[in-house]
C-alpha positions, -999 to 999 in steps of 0.1 A, spaced: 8 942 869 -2 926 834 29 924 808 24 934 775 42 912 748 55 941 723 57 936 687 91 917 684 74 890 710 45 887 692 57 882 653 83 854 671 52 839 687 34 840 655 63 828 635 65 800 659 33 792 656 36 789 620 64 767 618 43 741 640 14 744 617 40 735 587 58 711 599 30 695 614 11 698 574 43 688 558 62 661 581 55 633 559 64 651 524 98 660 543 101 627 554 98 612 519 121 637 501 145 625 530 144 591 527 145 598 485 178 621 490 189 587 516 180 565 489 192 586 460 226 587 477 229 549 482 221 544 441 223 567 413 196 545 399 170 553 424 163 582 411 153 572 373 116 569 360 118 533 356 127 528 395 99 549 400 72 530 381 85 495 396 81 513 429 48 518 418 42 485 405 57 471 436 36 492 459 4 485 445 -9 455 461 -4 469 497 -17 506 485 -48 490 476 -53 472 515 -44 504 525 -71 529 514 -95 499 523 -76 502 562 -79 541 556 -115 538 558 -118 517 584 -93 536 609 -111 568 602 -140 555 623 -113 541 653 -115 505 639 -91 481 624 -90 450 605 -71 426 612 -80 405 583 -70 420 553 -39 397 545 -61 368 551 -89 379 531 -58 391 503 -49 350 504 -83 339 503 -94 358 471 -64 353 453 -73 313 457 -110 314 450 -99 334 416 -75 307 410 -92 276 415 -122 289 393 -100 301 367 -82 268 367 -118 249 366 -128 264 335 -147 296 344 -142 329 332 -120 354 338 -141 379 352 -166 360 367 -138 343 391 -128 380 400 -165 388 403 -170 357 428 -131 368 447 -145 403 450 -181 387 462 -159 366 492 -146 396 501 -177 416 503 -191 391 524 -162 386 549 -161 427 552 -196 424 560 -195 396 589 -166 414 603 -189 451 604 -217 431 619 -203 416 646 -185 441 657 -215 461 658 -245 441 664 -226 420 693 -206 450 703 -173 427 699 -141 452 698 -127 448 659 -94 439 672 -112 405 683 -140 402 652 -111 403 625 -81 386 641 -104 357 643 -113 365 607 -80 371 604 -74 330 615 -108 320 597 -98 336 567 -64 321 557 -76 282 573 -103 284 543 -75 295 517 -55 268 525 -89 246 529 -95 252 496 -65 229 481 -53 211 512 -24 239 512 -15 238 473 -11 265 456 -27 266 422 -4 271 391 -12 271 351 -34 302 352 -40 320 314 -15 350 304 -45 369 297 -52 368 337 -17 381 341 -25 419 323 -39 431 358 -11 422 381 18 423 356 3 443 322 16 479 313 -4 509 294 29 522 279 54 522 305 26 524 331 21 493 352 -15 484 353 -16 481 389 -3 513 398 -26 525 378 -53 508 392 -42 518 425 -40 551 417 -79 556 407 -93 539 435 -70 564 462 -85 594 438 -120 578 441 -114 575 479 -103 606 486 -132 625 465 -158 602 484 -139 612 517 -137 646 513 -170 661 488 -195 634 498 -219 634 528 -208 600 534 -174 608 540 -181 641 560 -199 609 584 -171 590 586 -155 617 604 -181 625 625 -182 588 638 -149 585 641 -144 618 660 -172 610 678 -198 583 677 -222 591 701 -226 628 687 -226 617 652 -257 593 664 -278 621 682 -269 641 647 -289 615 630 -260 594 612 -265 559 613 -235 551 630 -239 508 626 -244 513 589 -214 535 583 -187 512 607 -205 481 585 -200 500 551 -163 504 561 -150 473 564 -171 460 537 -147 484 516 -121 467 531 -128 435 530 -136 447 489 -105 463 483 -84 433 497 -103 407 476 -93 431 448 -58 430 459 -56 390 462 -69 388 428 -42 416 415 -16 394 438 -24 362 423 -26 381 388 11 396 392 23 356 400 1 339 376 -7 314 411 -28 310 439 -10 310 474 -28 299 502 0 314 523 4 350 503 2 382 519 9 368 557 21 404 579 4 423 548 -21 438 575 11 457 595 23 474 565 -13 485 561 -14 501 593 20 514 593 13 533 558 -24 548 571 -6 558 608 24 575 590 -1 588 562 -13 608 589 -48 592 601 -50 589 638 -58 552 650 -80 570 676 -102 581 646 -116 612 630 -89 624 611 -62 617 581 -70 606 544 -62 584 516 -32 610 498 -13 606 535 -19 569 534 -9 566 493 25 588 501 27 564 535 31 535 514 53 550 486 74 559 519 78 527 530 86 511 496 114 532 496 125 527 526 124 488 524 144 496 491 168 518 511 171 482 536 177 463 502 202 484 493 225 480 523 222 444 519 201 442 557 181 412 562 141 413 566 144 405 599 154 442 605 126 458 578 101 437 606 114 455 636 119 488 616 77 488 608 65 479 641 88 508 657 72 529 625 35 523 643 44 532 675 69 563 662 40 576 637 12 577 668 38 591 694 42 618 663 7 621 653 -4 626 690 22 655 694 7 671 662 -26 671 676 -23 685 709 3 710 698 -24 726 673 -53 715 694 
């Protein structure tokens, strides 16, 4: 005998239904305005504009990394390198400022290194077929030996203040950065989502050996992303080293786990395929506030470490429940 669900049965299915689909659309913006009500609790200074726009400020430098990692975990890869490659831009711009080039052709020669490190890393992974995990953690070590190569391990002070306006210079109230920041996750996330480009990063990260009998050139799209990557991270070294007015052969070490936690709790799924920059940009903003919320108890790093590597592992036990329950 077949049972026939009646109408009450059906609008509580539906309803159901529903309230998976918006929690699993909105989880991260009700994350964020609970950590902010957390935060907002803990100081009744959190919540003022200027917070905000150091947040921003603050933010910036990993945000940057992060739409680069964005990329790169959309076609199921990761990089490994980025913190490296951060510390080994932000010396190269140093050194060449401090010998009497200028200004922007040391960020032109950073942002080349990185280019060309983003590019070694896409080929061997796919010419060789060597995982990514392996290509750019030995990046990863090749990276940071040449930034501290470069000076025998000193960092590099006396750098102009008119280097300093990128990392540390405001428009108004509007820190530079940020704003910097800002377009290049608006940028990514027009070329992700109106260009044929980014319809193909999808496709090979949802799956490469359809996208290849589609006719996308599945080699020259994983290459292309981490030479973004490797791009954007140069470009955050040379923001990094901007912001300090120094080189530091040992900046940005760990940078590569925030990274990852802001693009897996933005929503992109490490298996590939899906997610964005605007989940990755409110990812970071997320954790900013929550390694403010840590500051503001008084906690030491040591628990803001163990508190992102659970956020990984939390994120894809979350993002995996999201897709199969609206599979």
């Amino acid at each position: 005998m077949v049972e026939v669900m009646n109408s009450t049965e059906k609008n509580a299915v539906n309803k159901g239904h529903s309230l998976s689909q918006m929690l699993a659309r909105y989880n991260l913006l009700i994350l964020l305005v609970i950590f902010i009500g957390i935060a907002a609790f803990l100081s009744v200074k959190f919540l003022t504009l200027q917070n905000f726009l150091n947040l921003l400020q603050q933010s910036s430098i990993t945000g940057i990394i992060a739409v680069g990692m964005t990329f790169v975990i959309i076609v199921a890869g990761i990089d490994l390198s980025v913190g490296s490659i951060v510390a080994l831009a932000g010396m190269v711009v140093a050194v060449l400022i401090a010998g009497g080039y200028s200004i922007p052709v040391a960020i032109l020669a950073a942002l080349g290194v990185g280019v060309l490190l983003g590019l070694v890393n896409g080929y061997i992974n796919t010419k060789f077929n060597v995982p990514a995990f392996i290509v750019t953690l030995a990046m990863m070590e090749s990276a940071r030996g040449l930034a501290l190569l470069i000076t025998n391990g000193k960092p590099v002070f006396g750098l102009p203040a008119a280097f300093n306006f990128l990392g540390a210079g405001f428009i108004g109230r509007l820190p530079v950065s940020g704003l910097l920041w800002i377009g290049i996750t608006v940028l990514a996330g027009l070329v992700l989502k109106y260009t044929p480009y980014g319809r193909n990063l999808y496709a090979v990260g949802g799956n490469s050996e359809a996208a290849h009998l589609s006719g996308v050139r599945v080699h020259r799209h994983l290459i292309s992303v981490y030479i973004i990557s490797g791009f954007l991270s140069a470009l955050a070294g040379v923001v990094m080293a901007s912001w300090l007015t120094v080189g530091q052969p040992t900046a940005a070490k760990g940078v590569e786990l925030d990274a990852i936690a802001a693009v897996v709790l933005g929503g992109t799924s490490l298996f590939g395929g899906t997610g964005g920059v605007w989940g990755t940009f409110i990812g970071v903003f997320l954790m900013s506030i929550i390694t403010n919320i840590f500051n503001l108890l008084g906690l030491a790093s040591y628990y803001q470490q163990i508190f992102m590597g659970l956020i990984i592992v939390l994120a894809l036990i979350l993002n995996r429940f999201v897709v199969g329950k609206n599979a």
